[in-house]
N, C-alpha and C positions, 0 to 999 in steps of 0.2 A: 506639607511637603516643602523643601527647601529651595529656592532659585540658583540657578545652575551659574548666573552671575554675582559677582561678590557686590556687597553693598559699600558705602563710600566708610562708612566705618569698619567694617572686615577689612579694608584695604590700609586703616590708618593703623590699626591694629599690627599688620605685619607689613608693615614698612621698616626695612633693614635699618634706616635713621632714627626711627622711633618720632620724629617729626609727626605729631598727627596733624598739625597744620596747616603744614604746608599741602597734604593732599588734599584738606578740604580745600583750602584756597584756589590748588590747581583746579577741582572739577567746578568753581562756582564760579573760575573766571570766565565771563562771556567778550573779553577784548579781541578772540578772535573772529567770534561769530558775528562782531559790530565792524570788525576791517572787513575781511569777505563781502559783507553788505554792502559797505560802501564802496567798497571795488567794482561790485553787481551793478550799482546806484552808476560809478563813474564811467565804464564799460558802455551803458545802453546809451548813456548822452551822447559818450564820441559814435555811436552806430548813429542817434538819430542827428547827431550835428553829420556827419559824413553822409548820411542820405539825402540831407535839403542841401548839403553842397551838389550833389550829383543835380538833385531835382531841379535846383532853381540858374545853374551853372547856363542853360543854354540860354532864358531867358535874359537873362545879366548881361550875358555877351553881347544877345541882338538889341538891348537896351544901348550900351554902348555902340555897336555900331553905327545904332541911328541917330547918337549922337555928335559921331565923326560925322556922319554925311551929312550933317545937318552945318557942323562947324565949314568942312569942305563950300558948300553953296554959300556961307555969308561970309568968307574969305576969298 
């Protein structure tokens, strides 16, 4: 029984160009599926950089302020 999807040679085959080539070359290129990932990759760092801003955001602040008050009493 036949598959109801054409194979990457039945598709080079009746390419109006006659290019078989280039269609192998299109279905064997993975350059999109390695950008996507690294996007996926760049995407989760600004989430987990942007949540240890939130997280560590009030500590930093009262760090500093207890710095000012520290500089206020020795001036």
């Amino acid at each position: 029984m036949k598959s109801a999807t054409p194979s990457a040679s039945s598709l080079c085959k009746d390419s109006p160009t006659g290019s078989s080539s280039s269609w192998a070359e299109l279905l064997a290129d993975e350059s999109a599926a390695t950008a996507i990932e690294y996007a996926l990759m760049a995407s989760l760092i600004a989430v987990v950089i942007s949540a240890s801003v939130v997280v560590l955001s009030g500590s930093v602040l009262a760090m500093w302020e207890m710095v000012a008050e520290k500089l206020d009493e020795v001036m």
